[in-house]
C-alpha positions as CSV (number, residue, x, y, z in Angstrom):
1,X,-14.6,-5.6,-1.5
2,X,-12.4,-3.5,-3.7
3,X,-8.4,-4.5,-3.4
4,X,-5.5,-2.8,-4.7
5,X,-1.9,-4.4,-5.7
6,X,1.6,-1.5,-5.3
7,X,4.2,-2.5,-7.1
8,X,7.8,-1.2,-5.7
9,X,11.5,-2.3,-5.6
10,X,12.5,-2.6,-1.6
11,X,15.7,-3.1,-0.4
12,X,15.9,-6.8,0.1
13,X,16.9,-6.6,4.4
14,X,14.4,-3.9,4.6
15,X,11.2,-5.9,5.3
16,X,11.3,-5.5,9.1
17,X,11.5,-2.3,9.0
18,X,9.1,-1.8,6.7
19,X,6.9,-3.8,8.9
20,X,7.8,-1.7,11.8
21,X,6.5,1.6,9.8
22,X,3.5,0.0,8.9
23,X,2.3,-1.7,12.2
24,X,3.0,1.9,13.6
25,X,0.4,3.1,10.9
26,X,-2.1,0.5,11.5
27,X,-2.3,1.3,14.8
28,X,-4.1,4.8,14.1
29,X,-7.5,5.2,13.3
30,X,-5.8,5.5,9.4
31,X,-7.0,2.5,8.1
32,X,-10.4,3.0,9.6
33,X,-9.9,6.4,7.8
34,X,-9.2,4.7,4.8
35,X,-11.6,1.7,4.6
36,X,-9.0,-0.3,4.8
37,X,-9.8,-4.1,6.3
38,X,-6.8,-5.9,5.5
39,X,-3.0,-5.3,4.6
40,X,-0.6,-7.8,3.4
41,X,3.1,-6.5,2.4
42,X,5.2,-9.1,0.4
43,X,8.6,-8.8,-0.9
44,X,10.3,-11.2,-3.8
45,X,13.8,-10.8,-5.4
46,X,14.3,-6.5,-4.1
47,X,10.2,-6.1,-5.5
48,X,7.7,-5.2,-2.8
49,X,3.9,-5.9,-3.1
50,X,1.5,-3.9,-1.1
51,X,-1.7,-5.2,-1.2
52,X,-4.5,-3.7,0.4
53,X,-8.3,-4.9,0.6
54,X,-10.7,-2.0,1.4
55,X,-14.9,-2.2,2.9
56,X,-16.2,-0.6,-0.6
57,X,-15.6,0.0,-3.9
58,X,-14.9,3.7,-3.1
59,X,-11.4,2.7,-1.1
60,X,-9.5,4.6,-3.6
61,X,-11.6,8.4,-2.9
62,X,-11.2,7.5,1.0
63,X,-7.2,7.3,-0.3
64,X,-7.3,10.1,-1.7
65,X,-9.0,12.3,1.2
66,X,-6.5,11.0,3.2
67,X,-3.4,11.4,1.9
68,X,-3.3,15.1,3.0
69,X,-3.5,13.5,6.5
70,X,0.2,14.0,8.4
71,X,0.0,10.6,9.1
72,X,-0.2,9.5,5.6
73,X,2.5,11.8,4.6
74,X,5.1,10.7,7.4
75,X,4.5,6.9,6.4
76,X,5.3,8.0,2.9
77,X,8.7,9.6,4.1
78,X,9.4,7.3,6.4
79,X,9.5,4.6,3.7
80,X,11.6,6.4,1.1
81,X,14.9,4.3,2.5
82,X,13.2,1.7,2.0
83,X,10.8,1.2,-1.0
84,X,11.3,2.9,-4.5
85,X,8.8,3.4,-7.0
86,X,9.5,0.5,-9.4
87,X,9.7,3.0,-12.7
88,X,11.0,6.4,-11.1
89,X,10.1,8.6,-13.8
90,X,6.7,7.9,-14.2
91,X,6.0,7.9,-10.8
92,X,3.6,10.5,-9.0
93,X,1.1,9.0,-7.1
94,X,0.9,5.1,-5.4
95,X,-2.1,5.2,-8.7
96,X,1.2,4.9,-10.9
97,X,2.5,1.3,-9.1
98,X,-0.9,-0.2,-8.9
99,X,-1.0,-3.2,-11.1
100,X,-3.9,-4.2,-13.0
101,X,-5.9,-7.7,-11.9
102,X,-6.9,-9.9,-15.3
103,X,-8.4,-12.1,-13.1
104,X,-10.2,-13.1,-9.6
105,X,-11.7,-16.0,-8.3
106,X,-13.9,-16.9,-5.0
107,X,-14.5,-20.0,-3.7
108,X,-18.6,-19.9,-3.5
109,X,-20.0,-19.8,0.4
């Protein structure tokens, strides 16, 4: 499974709505689309964490395909109230939030 980590600022009474945008999303075939099999948004002190688990290592190429999708782009609109890119001049791409893991443990089946 290959999992990514966004790392935003969010407007701390924004998380329902937020919620809303996203469960609107997740609705659509997008995340099939995307290879995504699980979501989990997280907010702590106005910093938002998006983190996303996706079927295969290639989650970020299905991304990428995708985001031409109208779907993807509204989402990304619709959230621009809401979430900020964490370093706004270096943004371009969610690539530019994602932070880096150092380290991962399993418990063994």
């Amino acid at each position: 499974m290959h999992s990514t980590l966004i790392v935003a600022r969010m407007h701390p009474a924004s998380g329902d709505e937020v919620g809303r945008l996203f469960a609107e999303f997740d609705a659509t075939e997008m995340p099939h689309r995307m290879g995504t099999r699980r979501r989990q948004l997280f907010s702590y002190r106005g910093l938002y964490f998006h983190l996303q688990d996706f079927d295969a290592a290639d989650g970020g190429e299905r991304i990428e395909r995708a985001r031409t999708d109208p779907r993807f782009v509204r989402i990304s609109e619709d959230l621009k109230p809401f979430v900020e890119a964490y370093d706004p001049p270096t943004w371009r791409s969610p690539a530019d939030a994602m932070a880096t893991r150092f380290y991962s443990w399993e418990a063994s089946a």
